[in-house]
C-alpha positions as CSV (number, residue, x, y, z in Angstrom):
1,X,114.8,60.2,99.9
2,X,114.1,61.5,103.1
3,X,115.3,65.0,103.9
4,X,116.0,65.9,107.3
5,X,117.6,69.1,109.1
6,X,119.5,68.9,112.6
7,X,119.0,71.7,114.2
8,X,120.6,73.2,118.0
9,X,118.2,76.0,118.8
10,X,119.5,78.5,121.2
11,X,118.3,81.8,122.2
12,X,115.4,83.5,124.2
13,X,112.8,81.9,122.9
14,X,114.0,78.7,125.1
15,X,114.7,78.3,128.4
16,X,116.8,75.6,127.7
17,X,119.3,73.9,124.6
18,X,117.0,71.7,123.0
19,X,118.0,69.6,119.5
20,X,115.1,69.1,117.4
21,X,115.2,67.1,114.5
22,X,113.4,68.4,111.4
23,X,112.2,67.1,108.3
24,X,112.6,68.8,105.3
25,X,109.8,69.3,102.3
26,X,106.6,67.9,105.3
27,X,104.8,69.4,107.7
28,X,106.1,69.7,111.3
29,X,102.8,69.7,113.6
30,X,102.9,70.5,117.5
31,X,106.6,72.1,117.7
32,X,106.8,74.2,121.4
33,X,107.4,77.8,121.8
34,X,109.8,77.4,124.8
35,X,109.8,75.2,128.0
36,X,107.7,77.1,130.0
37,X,104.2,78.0,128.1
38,X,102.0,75.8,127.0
39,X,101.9,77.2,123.0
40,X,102.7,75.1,120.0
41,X,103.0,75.7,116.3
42,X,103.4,73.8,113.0
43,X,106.1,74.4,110.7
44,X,106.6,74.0,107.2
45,X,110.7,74.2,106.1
46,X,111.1,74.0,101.9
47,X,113.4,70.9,100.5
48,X,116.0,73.1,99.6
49,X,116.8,75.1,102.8
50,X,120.3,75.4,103.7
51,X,121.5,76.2,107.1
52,X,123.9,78.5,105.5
53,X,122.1,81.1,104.5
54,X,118.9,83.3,105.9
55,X,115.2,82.4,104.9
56,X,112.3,84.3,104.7
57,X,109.5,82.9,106.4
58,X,105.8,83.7,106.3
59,X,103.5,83.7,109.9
60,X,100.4,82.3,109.1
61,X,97.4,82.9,111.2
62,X,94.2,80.8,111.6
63,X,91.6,82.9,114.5
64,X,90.8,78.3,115.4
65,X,94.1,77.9,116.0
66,X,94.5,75.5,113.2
67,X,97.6,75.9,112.4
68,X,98.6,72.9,110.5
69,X,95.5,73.4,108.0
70,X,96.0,76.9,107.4
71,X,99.9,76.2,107.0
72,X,98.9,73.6,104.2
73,X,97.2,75.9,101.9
74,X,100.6,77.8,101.6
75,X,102.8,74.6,101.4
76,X,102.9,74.4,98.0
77,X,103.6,77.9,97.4
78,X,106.4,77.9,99.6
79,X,108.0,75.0,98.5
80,X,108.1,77.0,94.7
81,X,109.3,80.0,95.9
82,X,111.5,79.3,98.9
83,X,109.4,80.5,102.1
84,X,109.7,79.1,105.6
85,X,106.1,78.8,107.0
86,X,105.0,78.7,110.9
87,X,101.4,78.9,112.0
88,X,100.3,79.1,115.7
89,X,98.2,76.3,117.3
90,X,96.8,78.8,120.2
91,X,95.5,81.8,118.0
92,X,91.8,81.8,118.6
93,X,89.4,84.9,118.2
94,X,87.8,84.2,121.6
95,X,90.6,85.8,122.9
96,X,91.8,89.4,122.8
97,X,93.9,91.0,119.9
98,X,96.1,91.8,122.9
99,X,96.7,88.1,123.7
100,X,96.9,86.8,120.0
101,X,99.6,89.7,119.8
102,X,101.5,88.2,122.5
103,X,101.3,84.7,121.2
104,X,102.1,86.2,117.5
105,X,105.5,87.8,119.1
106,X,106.2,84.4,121.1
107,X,106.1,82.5,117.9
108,X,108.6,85.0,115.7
109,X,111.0,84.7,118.7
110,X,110.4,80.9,118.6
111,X,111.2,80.3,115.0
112,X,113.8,83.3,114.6
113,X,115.8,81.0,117.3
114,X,115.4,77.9,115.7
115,X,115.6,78.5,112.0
116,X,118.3,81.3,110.1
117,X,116.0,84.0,108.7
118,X,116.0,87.3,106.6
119,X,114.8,89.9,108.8
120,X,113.6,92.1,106.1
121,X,111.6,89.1,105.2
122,X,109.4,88.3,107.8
123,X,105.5,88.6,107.2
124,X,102.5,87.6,107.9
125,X,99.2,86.2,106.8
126,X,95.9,84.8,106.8
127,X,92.5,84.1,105.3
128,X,89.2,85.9,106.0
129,X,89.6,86.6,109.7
130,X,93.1,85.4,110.2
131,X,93.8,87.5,107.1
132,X,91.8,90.4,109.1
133,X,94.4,89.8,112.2
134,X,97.7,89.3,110.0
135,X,96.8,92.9,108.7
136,X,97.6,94.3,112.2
137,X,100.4,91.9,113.4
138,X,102.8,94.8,111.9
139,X,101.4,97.7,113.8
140,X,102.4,95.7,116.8
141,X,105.3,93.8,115.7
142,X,108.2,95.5,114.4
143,X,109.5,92.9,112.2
144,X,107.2,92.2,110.4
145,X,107.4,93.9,107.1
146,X,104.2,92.7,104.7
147,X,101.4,90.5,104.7
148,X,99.5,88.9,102.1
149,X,95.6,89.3,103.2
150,X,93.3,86.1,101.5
151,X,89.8,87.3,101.1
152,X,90.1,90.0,103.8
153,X,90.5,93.7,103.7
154,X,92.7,95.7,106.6
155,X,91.0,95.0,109.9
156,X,91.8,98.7,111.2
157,X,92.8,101.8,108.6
158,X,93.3,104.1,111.8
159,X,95.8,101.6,113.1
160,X,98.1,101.8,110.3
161,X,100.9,104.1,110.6
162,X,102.6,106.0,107.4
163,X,105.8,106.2,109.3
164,X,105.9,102.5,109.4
165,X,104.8,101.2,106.1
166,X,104.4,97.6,105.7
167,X,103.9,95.6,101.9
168,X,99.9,94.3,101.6
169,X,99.5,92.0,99.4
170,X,95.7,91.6,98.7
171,X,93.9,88.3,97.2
172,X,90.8,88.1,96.7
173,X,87.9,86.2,94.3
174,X,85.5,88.4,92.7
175,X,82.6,87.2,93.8
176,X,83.2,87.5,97.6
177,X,81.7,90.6,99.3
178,X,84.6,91.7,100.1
179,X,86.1,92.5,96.9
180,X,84.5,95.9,96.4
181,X,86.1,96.8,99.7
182,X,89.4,95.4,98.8
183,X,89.5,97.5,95.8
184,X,88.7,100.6,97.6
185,X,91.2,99.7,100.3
186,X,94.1,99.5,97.3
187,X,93.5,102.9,96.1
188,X,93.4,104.4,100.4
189,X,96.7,102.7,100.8
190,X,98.0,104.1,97.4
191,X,97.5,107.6,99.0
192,X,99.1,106.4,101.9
193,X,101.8,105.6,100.2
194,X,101.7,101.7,101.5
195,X,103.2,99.3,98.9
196,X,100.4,97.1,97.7
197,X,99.1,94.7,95.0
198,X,95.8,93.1,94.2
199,X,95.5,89.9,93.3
200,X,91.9,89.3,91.7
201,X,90.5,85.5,91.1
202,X,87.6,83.6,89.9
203,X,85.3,82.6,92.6
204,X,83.7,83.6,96.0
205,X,85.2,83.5,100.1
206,X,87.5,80.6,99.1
207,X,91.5,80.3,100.0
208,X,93.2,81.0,96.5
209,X,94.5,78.0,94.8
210,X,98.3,77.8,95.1
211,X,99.2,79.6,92.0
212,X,97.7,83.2,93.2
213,X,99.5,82.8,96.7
214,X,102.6,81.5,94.8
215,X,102.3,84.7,92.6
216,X,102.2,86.9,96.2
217,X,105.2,85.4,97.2
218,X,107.2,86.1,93.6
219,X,105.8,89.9,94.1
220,X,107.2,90.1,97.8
221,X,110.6,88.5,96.7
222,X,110.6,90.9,93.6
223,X,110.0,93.9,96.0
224,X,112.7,93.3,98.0
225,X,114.9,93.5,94.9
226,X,113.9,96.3,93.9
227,X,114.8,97.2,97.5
228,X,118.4,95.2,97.8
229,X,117.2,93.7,100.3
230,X,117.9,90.3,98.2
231,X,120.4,89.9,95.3
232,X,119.2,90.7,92.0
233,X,117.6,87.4,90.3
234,X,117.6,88.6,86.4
235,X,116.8,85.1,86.0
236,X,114.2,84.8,88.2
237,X,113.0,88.5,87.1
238,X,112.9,87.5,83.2
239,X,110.8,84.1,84.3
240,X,107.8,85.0,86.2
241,X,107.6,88.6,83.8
242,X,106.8,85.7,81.3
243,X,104.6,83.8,83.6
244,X,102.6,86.9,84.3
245,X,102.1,88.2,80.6
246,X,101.1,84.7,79.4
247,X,98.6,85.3,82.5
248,X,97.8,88.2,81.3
249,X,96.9,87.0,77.9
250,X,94.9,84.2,79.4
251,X,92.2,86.8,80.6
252,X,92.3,88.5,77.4
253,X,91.5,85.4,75.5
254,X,88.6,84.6,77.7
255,X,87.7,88.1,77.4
256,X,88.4,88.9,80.8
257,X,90.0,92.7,79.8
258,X,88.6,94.3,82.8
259,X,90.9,91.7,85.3
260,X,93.2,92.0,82.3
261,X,94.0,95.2,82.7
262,X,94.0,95.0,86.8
263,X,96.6,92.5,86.4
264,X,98.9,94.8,84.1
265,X,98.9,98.0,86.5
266,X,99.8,95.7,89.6
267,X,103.0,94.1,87.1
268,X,103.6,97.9,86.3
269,X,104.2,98.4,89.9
270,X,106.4,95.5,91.1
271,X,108.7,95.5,87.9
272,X,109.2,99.4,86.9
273,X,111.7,99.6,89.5
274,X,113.5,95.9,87.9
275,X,113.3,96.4,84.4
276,X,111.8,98.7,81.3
277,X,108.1,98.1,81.6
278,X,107.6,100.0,78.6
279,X,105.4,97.6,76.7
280,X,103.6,96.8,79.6
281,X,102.3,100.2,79.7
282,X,101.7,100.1,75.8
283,X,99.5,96.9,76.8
284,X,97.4,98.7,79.4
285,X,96.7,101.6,77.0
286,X,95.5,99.1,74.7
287,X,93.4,96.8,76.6
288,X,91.9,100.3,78.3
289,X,91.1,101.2,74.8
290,X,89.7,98.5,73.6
291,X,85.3,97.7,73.2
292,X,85.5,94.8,75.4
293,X,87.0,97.0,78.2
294,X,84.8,99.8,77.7
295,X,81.9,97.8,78.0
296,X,83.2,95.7,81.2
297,X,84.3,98.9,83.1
298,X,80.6,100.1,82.4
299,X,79.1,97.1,83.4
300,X,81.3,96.5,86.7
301,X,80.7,100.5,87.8
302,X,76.9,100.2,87.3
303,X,76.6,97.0,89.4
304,X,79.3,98.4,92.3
305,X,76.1,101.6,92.6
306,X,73.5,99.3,92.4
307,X,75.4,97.1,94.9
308,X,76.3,99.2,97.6
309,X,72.5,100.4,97.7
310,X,71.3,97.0,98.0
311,X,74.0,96.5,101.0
312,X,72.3,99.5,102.5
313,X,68.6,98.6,102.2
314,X,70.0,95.2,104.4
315,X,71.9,97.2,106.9
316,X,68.9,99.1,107.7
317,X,65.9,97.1,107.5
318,X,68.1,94.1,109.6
319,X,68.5,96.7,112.3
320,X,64.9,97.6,112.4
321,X,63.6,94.1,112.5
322,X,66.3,93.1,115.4
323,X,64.5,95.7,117.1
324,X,61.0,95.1,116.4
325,X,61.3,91.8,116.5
326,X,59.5,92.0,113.0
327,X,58.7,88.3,112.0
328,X,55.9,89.8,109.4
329,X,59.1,91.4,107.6
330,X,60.6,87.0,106.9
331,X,58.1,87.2,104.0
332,X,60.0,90.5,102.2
333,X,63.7,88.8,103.3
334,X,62.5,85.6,101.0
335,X,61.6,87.5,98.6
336,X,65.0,89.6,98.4
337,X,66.7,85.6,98.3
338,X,64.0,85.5,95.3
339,X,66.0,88.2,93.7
340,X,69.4,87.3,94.5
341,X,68.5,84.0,93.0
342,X,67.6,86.4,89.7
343,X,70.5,87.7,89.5
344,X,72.9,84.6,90.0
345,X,70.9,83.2,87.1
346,X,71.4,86.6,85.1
347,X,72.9,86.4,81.5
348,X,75.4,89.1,82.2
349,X,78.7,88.2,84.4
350,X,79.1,91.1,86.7
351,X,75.5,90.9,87.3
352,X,76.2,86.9,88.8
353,X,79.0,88.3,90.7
354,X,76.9,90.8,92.2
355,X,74.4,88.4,93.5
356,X,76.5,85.8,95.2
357,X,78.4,88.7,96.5
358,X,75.6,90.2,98.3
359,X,74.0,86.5,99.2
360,X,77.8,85.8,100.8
361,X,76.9,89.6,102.8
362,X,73.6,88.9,103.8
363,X,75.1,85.8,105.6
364,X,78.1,87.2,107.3
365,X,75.7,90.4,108.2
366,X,73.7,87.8,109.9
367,X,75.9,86.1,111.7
368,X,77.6,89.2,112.9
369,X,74.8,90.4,114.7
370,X,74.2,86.7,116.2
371,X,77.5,87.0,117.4
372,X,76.5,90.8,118.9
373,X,73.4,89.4,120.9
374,X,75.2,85.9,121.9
375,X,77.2,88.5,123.9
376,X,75.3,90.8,125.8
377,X,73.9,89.8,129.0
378,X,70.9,89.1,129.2
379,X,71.2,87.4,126.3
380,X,67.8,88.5,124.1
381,X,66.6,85.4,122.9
382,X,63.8,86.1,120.8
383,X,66.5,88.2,118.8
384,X,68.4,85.8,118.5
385,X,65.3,83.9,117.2
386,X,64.2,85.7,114.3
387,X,67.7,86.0,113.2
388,X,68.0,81.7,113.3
389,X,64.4,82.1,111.4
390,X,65.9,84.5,108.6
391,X,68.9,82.2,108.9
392,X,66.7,79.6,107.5
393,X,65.7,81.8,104.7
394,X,69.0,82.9,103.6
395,X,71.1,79.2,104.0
396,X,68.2,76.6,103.9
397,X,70.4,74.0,104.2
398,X,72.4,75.5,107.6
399,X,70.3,72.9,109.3
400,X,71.5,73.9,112.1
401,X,69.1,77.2,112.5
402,X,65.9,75.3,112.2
403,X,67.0,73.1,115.7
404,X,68.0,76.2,117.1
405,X,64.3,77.4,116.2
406,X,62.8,74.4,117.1
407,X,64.7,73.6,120.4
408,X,63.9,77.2,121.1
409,X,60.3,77.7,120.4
410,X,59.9,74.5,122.3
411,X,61.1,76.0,125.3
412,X,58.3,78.3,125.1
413,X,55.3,76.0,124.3
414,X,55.0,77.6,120.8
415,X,54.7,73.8,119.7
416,X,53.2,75.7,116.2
417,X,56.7,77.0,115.4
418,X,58.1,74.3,116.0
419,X,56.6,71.5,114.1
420,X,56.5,74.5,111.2
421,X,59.9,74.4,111.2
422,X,60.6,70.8,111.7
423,X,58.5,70.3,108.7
424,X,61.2,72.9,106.4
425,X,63.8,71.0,108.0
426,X,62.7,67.4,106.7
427,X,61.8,68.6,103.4
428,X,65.2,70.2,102.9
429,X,66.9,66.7,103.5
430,X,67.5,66.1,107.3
431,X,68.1,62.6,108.5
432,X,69.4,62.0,111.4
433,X,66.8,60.9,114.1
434,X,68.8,60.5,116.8
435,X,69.6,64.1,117.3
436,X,65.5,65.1,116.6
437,X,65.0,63.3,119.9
438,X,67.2,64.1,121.9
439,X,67.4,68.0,120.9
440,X,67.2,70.4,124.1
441,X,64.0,71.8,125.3
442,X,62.0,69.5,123.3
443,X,60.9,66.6,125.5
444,X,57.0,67.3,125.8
445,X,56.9,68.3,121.9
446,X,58.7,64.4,120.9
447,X,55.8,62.9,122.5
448,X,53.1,64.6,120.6
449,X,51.2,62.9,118.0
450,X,52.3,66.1,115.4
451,X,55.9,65.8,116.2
452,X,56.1,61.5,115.4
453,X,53.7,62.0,112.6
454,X,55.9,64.6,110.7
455,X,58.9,62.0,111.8
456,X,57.0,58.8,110.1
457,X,56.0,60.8,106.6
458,X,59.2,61.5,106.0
459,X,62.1,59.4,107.6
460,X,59.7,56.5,108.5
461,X,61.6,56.1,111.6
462,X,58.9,57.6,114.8
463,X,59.7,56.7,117.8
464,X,56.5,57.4,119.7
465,X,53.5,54.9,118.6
466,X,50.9,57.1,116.6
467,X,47.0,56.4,117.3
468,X,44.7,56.5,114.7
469,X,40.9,57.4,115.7
């Protein structure tokens, strides 16, 4: 059946009484802020709301303003664990943190006047980059009181305020480059004194599947018992304890003790102030004694040095060949891809995780200082092309970096480069014809004979007649 919740929203979010009618349990798409700016949001209210009492709600935040998406990886989540979600329509990161601030503050007011909610349960949160801004919606927002951070570490550490904690509730998958600096970043806020957990996954820069952000949620409900905030559960307390040990033994059975024992500190944390923890210390001690830990603490230290030397030896030489302009250095960038391949092949598992870790870095590094040059004027554009060129070395199948090197060494009559890289495109897989000839800059290279004959061996599809002497 149908679920559907009348609501009378009045306050200063509008400039007028308006009656919505929302559904219950689906996702809401497109809802407007007030009357008089043009901002809109998606909204996601749980089946078993009741107007009668006061909800917490969680501000999700995607820097495309996709709100609906990014509200639809928590759905499921919420609709476990009782959470109101919103999620802007407007954030983008073309705009300034000042203006996304403003837009974040419209929305609270928006949904605080339309919906009942907790007010020491309002946070926020995001993945990657929106997870990057949810970090410092509280410095700016009052309300706000936690945020659970998918795949991204605090955007700002200076920004953060110890007279104005807020709860961080970190997820991330081991093998995203990240994950060293979340790690670090959990032991800085400990000294801080900000409440924090750690939520650590299989797998690379991916949103969590529903049971890790379903497990946030418990551990921000759980805190604010521990804090009165919300009635004592010692139902709900004595369930997900359960749920979280038989996690816990899940890892130890597929001899994951190191992530084993991660998991047992953070339940430590959120339940020592809710019940005796006593033999979930005893565990720890155990599982910290035990070979298989030993060995994977070893392991995982020895590949975090190696690592973050590797992550140098990148920052530096990809400065120097921005500057140079250093195409002769392309052949000693494929052959670090040659070793990255190496170690994802490697026998041991923190070694894997290493390598996709510091493929994922190379990438974003990349495409971080792309970014950099796309914004200074004049824009230097053979800058811009090397780093498309190493593009091509370190995600061959981006195809979008060899037509930006092909449309671009076009525009120079270096017809050499660009049939090169044509050539690397076509093997990798590329099809479609129509955008080969019509690609900008490239109107004197379609007609050559080169160009149609590299078209004809592999799509069979030139459009320009080739003659045969």
């Amino acid at each position: 059946m149908k679920q559907f919740l009348l609501v009378l929203a009045l306050g200063a979010a509008f400039s007028s009484t308006a009656q919505l009618t929302l559904r219950k349990g689906i996702v809401i798409d497109s809802i407007q802020v007030n009357d008089t700016i043009p901002e809109d949001y998606a909204l996601y209210i749980p089946k078993r709301f009741d107007v009668s009492k006061k909800w917490p709600v969680i501000f999700i935040f995607d820097m495309q303003g996709k709100g609906r998406q990014a509200l639809g990886m928590f759905r499921e989540a919420a609709e476990k664990q009782g959470y109101i979600l919103a999620a802007s329509n407007n954030i983008q990161d073309s705009l300034s943190i000042a203006k996304n601030i403003l837009i974040s503050g419209r929305l609270l007011s928006s949904v605080a006047a339309l919906l009942p909610l907790d007010p020491n349960r309002l946070y926020a949160a995001g993945f990657a980059a929106g997870g990057r801004f949810a970090s410092m919606v509280p410095t700016f927002v009052n309300d706000i009181k936690g945020v659970i951070s998918c795949g991204a570490p605090i955007a700002n550490m200076e920004l953060l305020n110890s007279r104005k904690p807020f709860h961080f509730l970190g997820i991330v998958g081991n093998e995203d480059f990240n994950y060293p600096e979340m790690l670090y970043l959990e032991k800085e806020l400990n000294k801080k004194g900000f409440p924090n957990q750690l939520l650590v996954f299989d797998g690379g820069a991916e949103w969590p599947s529903p049971e890790y952000i379903s497990k946030a949620m418990e551990m921000l409900s759980l805190a604010e018992m521990a804090k009165k905030n919300v009635a004592r559960d010692s139902i709900f307390i004595a369930r997900t304890y359960k749920e979280n040990l038989n996690h816990v033994n899940r890892l130890m059975t597929e001899q994951k003790q190191w992530m084993a024992h991660d998991l047992l500190e953070e339940l430590i944390d959120v339940y020592t102030p809710l019940r005796n923890v006593d033999s979930l210390r005893t565990s720890a001690k155990t599982v910290k004694r035990s070979r298989g830990y030993r060995s994977q603490n070893r392991s995982q230290n020895t590949v975090f040095f190696k690592e973050s030397f590797i992550k140098d030896d990148y920052d530096y030489y990809l400065e120097e060949d921005i500057l140079t302009y250093n195409y002769n250095n392309l052949g000693w960038w494929n052959y670090q891809m040659e070793e990255l391949a190496k170690y994802e092949k490697s026998g041991d598992r923190f070694t894997r995780q290493m390598g996709r870790r510091l493929n994922g870095y190379l990438n974003a590094l990349i495409e971080d200082n792309i970014d950099l040059i796309r914004l200074q004027q004049p824009v230097d554009m053979e800058a811009l092309n090397f780093l498309y060129m190493l593009k091509t070395i370190t995600e061959p199948n981006a195809f979008e970096y060899y037509l930006k090197v092909i449309s671009n060494s076009a525009k120079v009559d270096d017809y050499g480069t660009a049939l090169f890289y044509l050539e690397e495109l076509l093997k990798n897989g590329y099809t479609d014809v129509d955008k080969l000839y019509s690609l900008e800059g490239t109107a004197l290279l379609r007609i050559t004979p080169e160009f149609n004959d590299l078209i004809e061996k592999y799509l069979k599809d030139a459009r320009y007649e080739i003659i045969e002497e």
